[in-house]
C-alpha positions as CSV (number, residue, x, y, z in Angstrom):
1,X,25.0,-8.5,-6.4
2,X,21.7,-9.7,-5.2
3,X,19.7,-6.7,-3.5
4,X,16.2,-7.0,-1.9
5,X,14.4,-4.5,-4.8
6,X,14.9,-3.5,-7.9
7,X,14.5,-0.1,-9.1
8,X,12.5,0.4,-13.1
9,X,13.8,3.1,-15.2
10,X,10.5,4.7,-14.7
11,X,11.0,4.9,-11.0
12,X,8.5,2.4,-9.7
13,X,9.9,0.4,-7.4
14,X,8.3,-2.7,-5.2
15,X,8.9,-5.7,-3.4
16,X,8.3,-9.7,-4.4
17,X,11.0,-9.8,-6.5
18,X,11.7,-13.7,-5.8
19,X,12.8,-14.5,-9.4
20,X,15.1,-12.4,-10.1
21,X,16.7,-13.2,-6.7
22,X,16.7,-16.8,-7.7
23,X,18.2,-16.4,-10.8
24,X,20.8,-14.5,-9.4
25,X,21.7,-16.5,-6.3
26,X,20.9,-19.9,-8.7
27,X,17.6,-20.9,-6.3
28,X,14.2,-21.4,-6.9
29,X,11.9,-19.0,-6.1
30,X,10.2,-21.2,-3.8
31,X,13.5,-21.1,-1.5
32,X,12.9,-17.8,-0.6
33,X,10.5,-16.8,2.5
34,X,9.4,-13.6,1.5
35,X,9.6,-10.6,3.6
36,X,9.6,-8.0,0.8
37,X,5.6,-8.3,-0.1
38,X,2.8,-7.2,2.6
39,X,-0.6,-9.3,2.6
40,X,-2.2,-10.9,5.2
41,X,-0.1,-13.5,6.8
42,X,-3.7,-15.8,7.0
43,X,-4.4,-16.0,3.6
44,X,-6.8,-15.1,1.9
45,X,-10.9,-16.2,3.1
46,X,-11.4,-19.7,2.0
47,X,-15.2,-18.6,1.2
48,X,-13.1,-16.0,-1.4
49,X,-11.2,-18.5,-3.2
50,X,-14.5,-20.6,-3.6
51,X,-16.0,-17.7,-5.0
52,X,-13.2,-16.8,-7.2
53,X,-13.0,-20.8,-8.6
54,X,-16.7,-20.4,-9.2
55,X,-16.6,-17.4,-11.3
56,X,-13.7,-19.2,-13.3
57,X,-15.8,-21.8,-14.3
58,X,-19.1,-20.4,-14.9
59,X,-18.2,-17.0,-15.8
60,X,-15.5,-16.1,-17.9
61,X,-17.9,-16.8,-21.2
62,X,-19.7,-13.4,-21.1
63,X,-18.5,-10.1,-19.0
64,X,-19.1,-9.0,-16.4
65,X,-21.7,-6.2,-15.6
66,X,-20.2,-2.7,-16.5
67,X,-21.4,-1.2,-13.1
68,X,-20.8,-3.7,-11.1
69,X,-23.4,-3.4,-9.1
70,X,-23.4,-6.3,-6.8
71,X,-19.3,-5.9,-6.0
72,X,-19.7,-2.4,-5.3
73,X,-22.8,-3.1,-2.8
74,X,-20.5,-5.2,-1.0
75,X,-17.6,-2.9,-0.9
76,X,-19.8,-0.5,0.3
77,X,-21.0,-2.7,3.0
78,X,-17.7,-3.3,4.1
79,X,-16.7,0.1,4.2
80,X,-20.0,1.3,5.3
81,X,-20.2,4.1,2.8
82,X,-23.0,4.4,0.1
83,X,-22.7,2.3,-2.8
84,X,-23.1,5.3,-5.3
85,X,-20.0,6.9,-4.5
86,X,-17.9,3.5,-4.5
87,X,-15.5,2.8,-8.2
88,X,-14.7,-0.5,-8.4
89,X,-10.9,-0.6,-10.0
90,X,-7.9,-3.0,-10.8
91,X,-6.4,-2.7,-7.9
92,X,-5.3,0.0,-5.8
93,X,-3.2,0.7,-8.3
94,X,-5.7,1.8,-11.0
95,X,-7.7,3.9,-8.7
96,X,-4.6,6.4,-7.7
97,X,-4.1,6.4,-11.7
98,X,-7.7,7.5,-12.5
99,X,-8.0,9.9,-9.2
100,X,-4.6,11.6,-10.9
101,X,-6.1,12.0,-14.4
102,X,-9.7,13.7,-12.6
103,X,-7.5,15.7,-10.4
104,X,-5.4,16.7,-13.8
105,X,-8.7,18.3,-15.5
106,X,-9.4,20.3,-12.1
107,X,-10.0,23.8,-13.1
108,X,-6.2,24.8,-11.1
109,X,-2.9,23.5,-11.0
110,X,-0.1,21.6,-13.0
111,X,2.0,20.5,-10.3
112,X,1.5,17.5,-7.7
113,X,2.9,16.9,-4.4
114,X,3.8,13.5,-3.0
115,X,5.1,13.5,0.7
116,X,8.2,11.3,0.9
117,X,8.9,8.5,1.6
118,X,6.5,7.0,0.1
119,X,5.0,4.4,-3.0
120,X,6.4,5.4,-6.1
121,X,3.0,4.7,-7.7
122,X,2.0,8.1,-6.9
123,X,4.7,9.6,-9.1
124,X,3.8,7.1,-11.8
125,X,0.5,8.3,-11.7
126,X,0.9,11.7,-11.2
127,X,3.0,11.7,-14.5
128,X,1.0,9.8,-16.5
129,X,-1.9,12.3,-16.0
130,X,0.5,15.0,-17.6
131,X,1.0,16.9,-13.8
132,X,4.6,17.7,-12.6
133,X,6.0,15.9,-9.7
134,X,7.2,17.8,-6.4
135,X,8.7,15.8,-4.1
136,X,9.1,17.0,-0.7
137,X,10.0,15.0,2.7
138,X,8.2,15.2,5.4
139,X,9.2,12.5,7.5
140,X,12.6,11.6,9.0
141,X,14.6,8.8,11.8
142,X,14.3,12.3,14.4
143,X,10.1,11.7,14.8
144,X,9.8,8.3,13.9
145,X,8.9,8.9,10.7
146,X,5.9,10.5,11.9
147,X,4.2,13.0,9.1
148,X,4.9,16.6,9.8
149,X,2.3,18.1,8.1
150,X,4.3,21.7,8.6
151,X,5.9,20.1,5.3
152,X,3.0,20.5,3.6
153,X,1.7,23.7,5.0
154,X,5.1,25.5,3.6
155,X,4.7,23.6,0.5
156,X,1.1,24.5,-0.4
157,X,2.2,28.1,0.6
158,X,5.0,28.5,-1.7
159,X,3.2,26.6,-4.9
160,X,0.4,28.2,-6.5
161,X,-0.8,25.7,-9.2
162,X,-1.0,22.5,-7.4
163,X,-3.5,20.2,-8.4
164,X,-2.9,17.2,-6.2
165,X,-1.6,16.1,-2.9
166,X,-0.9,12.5,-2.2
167,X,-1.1,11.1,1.1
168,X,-0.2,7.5,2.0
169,X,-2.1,6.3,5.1
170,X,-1.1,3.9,7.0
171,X,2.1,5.1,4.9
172,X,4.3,2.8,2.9
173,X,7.1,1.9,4.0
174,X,7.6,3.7,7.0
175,X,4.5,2.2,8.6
176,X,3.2,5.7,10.2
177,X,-0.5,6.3,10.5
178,X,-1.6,9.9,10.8
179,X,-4.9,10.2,13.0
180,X,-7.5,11.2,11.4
181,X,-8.9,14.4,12.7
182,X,-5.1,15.6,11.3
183,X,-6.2,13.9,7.7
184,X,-9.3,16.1,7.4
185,X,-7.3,18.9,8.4
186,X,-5.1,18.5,6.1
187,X,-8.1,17.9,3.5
188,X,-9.2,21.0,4.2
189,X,-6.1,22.8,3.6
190,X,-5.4,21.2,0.4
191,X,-9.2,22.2,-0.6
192,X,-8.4,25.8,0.2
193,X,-5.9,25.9,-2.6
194,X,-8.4,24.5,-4.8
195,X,-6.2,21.1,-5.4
196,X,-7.8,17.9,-4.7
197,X,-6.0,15.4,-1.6
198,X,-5.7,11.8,-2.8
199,X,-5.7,9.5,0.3
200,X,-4.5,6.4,0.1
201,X,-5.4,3.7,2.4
202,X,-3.9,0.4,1.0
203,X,-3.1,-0.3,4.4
204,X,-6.4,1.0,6.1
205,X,-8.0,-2.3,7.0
206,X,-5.5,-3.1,9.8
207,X,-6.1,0.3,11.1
208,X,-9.3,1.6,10.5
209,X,-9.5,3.8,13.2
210,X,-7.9,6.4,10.9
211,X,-9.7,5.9,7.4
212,X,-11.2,8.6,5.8
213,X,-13.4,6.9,3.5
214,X,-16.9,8.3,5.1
215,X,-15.8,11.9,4.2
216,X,-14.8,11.9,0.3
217,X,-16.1,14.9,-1.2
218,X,-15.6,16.9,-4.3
219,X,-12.0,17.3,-3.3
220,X,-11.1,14.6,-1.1
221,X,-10.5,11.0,-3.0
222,X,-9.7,8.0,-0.7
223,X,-8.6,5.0,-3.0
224,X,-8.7,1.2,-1.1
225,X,-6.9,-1.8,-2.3
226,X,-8.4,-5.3,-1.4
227,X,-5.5,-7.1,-2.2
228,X,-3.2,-6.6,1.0
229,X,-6.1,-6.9,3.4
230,X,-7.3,-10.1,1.8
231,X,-4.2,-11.4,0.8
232,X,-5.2,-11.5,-3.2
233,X,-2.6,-9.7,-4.8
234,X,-2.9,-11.7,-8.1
235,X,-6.1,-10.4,-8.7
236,X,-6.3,-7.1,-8.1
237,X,-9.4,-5.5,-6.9
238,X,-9.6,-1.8,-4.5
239,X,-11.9,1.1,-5.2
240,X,-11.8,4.6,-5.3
241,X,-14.3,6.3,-3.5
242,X,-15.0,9.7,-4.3
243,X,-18.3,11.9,-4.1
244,X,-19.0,11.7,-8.1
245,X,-17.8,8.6,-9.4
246,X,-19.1,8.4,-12.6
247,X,-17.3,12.0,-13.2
248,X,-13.8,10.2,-12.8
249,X,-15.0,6.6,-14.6
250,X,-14.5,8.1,-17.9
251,X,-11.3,7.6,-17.3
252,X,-11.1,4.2,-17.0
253,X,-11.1,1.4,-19.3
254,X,-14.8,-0.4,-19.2
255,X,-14.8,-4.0,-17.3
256,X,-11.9,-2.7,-15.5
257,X,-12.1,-5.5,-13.0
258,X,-12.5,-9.4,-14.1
259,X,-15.1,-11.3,-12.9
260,X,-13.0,-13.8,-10.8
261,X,-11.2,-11.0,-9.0
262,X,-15.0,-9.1,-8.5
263,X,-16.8,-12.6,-6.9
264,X,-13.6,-13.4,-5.0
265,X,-14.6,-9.5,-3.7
266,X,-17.7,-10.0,-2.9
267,X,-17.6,-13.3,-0.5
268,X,-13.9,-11.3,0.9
269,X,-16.2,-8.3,1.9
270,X,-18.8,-10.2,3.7
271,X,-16.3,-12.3,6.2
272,X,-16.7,-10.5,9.3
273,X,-15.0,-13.2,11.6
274,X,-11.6,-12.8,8.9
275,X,-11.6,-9.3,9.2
276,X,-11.6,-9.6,13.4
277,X,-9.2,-12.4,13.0
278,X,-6.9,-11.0,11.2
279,X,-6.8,-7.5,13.2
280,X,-6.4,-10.0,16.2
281,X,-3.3,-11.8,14.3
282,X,-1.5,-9.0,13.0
283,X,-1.6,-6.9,16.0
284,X,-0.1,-9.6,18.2
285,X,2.8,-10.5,15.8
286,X,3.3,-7.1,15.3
287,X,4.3,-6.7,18.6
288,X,6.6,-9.8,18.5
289,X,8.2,-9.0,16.0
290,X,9.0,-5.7,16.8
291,X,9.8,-6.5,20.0
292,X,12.4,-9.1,18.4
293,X,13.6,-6.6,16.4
294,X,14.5,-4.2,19.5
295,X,16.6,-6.6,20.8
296,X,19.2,-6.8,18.2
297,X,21.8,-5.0,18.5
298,X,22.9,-2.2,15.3
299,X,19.3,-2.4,14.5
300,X,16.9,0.3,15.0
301,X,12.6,-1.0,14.5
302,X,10.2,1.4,14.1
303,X,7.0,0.8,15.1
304,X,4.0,0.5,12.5
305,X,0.1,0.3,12.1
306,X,0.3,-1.7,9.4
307,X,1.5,-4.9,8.7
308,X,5.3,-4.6,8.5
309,X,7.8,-2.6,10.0
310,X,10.6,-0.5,8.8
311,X,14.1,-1.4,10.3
312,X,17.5,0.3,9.5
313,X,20.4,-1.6,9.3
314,X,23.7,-1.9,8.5
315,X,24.9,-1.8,4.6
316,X,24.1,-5.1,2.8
317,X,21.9,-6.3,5.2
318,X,19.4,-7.2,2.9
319,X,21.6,-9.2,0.5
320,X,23.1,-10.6,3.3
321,X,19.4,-12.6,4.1
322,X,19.0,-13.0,0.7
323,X,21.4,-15.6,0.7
324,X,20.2,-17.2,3.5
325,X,16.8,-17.5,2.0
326,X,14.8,-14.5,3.5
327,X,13.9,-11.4,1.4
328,X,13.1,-8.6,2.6
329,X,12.7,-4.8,0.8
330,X,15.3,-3.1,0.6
331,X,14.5,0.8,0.7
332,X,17.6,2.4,-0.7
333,X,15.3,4.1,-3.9
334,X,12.9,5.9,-1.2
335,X,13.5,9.5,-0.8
336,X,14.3,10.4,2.7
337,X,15.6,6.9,3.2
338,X,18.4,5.1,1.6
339,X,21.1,2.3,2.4
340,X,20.4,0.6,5.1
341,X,16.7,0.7,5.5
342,X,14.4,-2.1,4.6
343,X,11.1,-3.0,5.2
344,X,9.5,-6.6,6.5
345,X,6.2,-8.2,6.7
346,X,4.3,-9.1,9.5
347,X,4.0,-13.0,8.8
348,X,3.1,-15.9,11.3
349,X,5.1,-16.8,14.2
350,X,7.4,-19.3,13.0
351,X,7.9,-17.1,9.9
352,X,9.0,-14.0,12.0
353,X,11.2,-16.4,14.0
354,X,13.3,-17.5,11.0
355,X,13.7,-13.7,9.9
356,X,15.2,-12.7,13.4
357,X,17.6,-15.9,13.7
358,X,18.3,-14.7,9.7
359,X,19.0,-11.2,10.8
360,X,21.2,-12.3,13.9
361,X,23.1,-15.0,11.5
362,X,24.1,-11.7,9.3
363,X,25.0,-9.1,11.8
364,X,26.9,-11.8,14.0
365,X,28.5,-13.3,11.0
366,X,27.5,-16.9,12.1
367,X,27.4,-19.8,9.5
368,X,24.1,-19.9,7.2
């Protein structure tokens, strides 16, 4: 059966799974147009990939600086923050893992909440720092997946030795944004318990109106990934940004980020025409394609601030592009979701096109 995600026995479950697609339908993995992983559909900045083959050549013989001084100036920059409170990590990824450990040795709680649906890093993470996972949903098809922050009103009320809140914003993979005046509030909240609130904002760049990142304190974490935004995926770089970083760096492995991936960083951060282009791109093909999307009968699009939409379907859907070439992520392991949703990226025009003349091939049973 060829599906559009695979599911580990640890729970973590993502997109981009090409390969195994291949081998199973008996393709290449360069067949596939792939729907399933979100980064930017122009690329990464050419001055980044300069950078990055730079660094290859003239400095993989000796490490790179253990602060990092020069990449976390120009993250900071970027994210106009200071440059002190600014933890330059492997990825996304690494900075929800060391913002669970720091939240783990918090003077309260054993317990942490993650507000479904929503990445299965955060359970990953949250496990791995020792805490116990509560899962609760708090968004649903009725608001358009919209956070109801009631959820986690009544779940902070009825738990008394929380330690950490997760909160996904934009959120993957419903695509919901939660303004930000109702992020702080909810910061504040969580603070009142005495837990920390971990936001993350993978997806921020392509809505920054809603970031957070200016108001980390001693109990508010906000971890960035550079690799969506930028389109770098293979070399993982984000940040977590947090009011005492050095507090939370011990526990993190030294050089945590290579020297390719940190000058590819630096010349990404300092593109100020890619970041307006792409915001320009994405918001226009984002309305295509959802657009598009409305207008297919027995599927339902809901709208996003990032760059994909999720879409519910009918059963097999996803397998049913698969075979004609297009992947897309199939959502079935999400809490609060299950068969029949899957998730696609905003890509270029033509791109888009082909998934919507995919999609109306499946649910019209036309010939591939």
């Amino acid at each position: 059966m060829v599906r559009g995600w695979i599911s580990s026995p640890d729970g973590r479950h993502h997109g981009a799974h090409y390969a195994e697609a291949a081998r199973t339908l008996g393709k290449h993995s360069d067949d596939f147009l792939d729907f399933s992983q979100n980064v930017n559909p122009l690329g990464p900045p050419e001055a980044a990939l300069v950078a990055g083959a730079e660094a290859l050549r003239g400095e993989v013989g000796r490490y790179p600086h253990l602060h990092y001084p020069e990449l976390r100036a120009a993250l900071a920059d970027y994210l106009e923050i200071p440059p002190e409170i600014v933890l330059p990590t492997n990825g996304g990824a690494e900075a929800l893992f060391v913002a669970a450990r720091a939240a783990a040795e918090g003077p309260v709680g054993s317990k942490a909440i993650i507000l479904e649906p929503t990445f299965s890093e955060y359970a990953a993470a949250a496990r791995a720092a020792g805490l116990e996972v509560v899962r609760v949903v708090a968004r649903s098809p009725k608001t358009g997946f919209c956070l109801d922050l009631a959820v986690l009103d009544e779940t902070l009320k009825g738990l008394h030795d929380v330690s950490v809140v997760f909160l996904c914003n934009p959120n993957n993979p419903t695509g919901d944004a939660v303004p930000r005046e109702e992020v702080l509030r909810a910061a504040k909240r969580v603070q009142e318990t005495g837990a920390v609130l971990v936001v993350d904002e993978a997806f921020a760049d392509f809505a920054p109106e809603a970031s957070v990142v200016s108001e980390t304190d001693d109990t508010l974490f906000v971890a960035r990934s550079f690799t969506k935004f930028f389109a770098v995926p293979g070399l993982r770089l984000g940040c977590l940004v947090a009011r005492d970083p050095e507090r939370i760096r011990v526990f993190q492995p030294s050089w945590s980020v290579n020297a390719v991936a940190a000058a590819a960083g630096i010349a990404a951060a300092r593109e100020p025409n890619f970041v307006k282009a792409t915001l320009a791109e994405v918001t226009l093909r984002r309305r295509e394609l959802l657009g598009a999307l409305e207008g297919l009968a027995r599927i339902t699009a809901y709208a996003g601030a990032a760059n994909f939409l999720l879409v519910q379907g009918p059963e097999g859907l996803s397998e049913g592009l698969a075979k004609r070439g297009v992947l897309v992520r199939g959502c079935e392991p999400f809490l609060g979701l299950g068969s029949g949703f899957f998730r696609v990226a905003v890509r270029r025009k033509e791109e888009n096109e082909r998934l919507v003349e995919a999609l109306h091939d499946v649910l019209f049973g036309e010939a591939s």
